[in-house]
N, C-alpha and C positions, 0 to 999 in steps of 0.2 A: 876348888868346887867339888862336891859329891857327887856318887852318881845317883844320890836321888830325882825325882821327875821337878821341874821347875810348873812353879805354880801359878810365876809372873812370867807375861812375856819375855823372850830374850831376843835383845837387839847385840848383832854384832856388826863392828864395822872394819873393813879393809880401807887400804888408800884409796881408793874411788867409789865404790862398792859401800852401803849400808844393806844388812840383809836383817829383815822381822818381819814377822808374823801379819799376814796380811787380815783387815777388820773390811767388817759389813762397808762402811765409810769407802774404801778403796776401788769398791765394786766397777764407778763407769770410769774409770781411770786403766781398771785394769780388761773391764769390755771394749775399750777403745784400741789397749792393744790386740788382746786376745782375735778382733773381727777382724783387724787390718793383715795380721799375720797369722791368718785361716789356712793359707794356700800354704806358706811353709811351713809349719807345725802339725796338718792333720794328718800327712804322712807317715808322722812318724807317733801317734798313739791310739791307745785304745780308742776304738769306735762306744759312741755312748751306748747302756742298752736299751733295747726297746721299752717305753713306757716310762724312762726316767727322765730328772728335768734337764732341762739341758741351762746349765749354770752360767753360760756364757750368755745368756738372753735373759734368768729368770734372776731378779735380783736377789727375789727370796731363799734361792737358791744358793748362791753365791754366800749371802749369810751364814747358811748353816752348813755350808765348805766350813766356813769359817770358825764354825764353832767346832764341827769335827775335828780339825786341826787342833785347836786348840783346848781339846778333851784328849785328844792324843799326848800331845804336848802334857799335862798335867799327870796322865799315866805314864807319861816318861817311854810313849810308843813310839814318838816322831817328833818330827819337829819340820814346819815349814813354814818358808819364808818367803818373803817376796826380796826379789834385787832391785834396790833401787838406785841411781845416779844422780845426783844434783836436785835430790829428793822426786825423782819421779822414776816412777817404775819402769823398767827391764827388761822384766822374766821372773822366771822364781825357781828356788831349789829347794830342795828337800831331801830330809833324810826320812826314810822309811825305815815300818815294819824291824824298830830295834828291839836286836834278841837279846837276852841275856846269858847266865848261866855260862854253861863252857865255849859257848860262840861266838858272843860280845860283838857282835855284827849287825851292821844297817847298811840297806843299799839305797844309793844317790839318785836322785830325778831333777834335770835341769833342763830348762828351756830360755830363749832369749828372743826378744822382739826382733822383727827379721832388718828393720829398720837400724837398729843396733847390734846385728852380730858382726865381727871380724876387729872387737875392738878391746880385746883379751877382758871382758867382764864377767865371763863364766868361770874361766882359769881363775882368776881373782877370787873371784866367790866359793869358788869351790875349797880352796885354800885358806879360807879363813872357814869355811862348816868342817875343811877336817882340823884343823884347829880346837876349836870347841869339842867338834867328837872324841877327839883324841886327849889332849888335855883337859877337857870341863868333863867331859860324858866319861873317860875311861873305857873308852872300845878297843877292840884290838884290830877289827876291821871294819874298812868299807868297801863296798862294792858296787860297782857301775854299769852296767849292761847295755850295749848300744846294738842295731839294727848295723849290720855292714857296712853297709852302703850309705848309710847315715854320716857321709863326710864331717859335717860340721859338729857334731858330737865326737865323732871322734877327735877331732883337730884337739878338741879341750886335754882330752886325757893325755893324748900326744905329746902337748906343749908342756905338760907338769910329769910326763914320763912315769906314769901309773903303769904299772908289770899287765900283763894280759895274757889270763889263764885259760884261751883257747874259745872255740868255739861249741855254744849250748846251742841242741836243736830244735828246733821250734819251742819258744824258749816262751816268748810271750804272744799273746793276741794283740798285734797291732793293725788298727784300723781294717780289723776285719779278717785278718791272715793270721796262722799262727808263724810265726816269725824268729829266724836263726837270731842268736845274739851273739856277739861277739863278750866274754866277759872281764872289765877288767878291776885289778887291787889294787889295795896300800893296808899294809899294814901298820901296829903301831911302832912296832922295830923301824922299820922301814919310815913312817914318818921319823923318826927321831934322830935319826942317821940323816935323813934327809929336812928336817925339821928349819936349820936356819938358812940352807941354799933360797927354800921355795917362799919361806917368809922374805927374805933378801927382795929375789925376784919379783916378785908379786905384793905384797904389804908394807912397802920400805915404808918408813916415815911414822909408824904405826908400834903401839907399845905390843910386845909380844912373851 
């Protein structure tokens, strides 16, 4: 595959794990998670801003997430997705803000319903999006940025042993803070050398 922008959605799937493009359709499937797991999620993102809609209540809202996404997607800017399990949603990941040019870089955003974390589905997912990055998209990196003390994000990167290139300071606004990140990599060297361990691990059973 090119590294031109896909114009159709892309579904990709892992052994448990199917991750696409989430549609207007998904909206109170994924407000059912998003209100249930308020209390563990809003710690760790941005605070909305004043006057905007808040997407978790506004269906129409939520819509035109979903067209942005997938106006991204079509610019070959991003790409996001929803995780979902035994066809029902998860969480969702995404690749961000992809640069091109001499830095071939996107950074990762992932979250997971609190009801379902500790049950290696991020790890999973995350390994099949650098998959596709690396293979389908042709990047040379990505990168991840987690809050310290954000145990359960970190566990993710931990378990697939992504390199961690130190600590950025006040890095982003989280929930109202500007917030130390921890940063960490995978490059494409680095996937490739490590290419069929993590597929092994994580995707057996699945063509790769």
């Amino acid at each position: 595959m090119s590294t031109a922008a896909h114009e159709e959605p892309v579904t990709l799937a892992g052994r448990r794990v199917q991750l696409r493009p989430l549609a207007p359709e998904d909206f109170s499937e994924w407000q059912a998670v998003r209100l249930r797991s308020h209390a563990w999620l809003t710690p760790w993102e941005p605070r909305r801003p004043p006057g905007s809609p808040d997407v978790i209540r506004s269906r129409s809202a939520f819509a035109a997430r979903c067209k942005a996404r997938d106006r991204e997607r079509q610019l070959g800017a991003g790409y996001g997705f929803g995780i979902f399990v035994g066809g029902r949603l998860r969480g969702e990941i995404n690749l961000n803000g992809i640069q091109r040019g001499p830095f071939q870089n996107a950074y990762v955003g992932y979250w997971i319903d609190a009801a379902h974390a500790g049950n290696g589905y991020v790890p999973e997912a995350l390994v099949v999006l650098a998959r596709f990055a690396f293979d389908d998209l042709n990047l040379h990196r990505l990168q991840v940025a987690i809050v310290p003390r954000n145990r359960p994000s970190r566990r993710v990167v931990e378990k697939l042993g992504l390199r961690c290139e130190g600590t950025a300071e006040r890095y982003l606004e989280i929930n109202g803070v500007w917030e130390d990140h921890l940063r960490f990599a995978i490059t494409a060297e680095e996937w490739h050398e490590r290419r069929g361990e993590l597929l092994s691990q994580w995707v057996a059973g699945t063509s790769s």
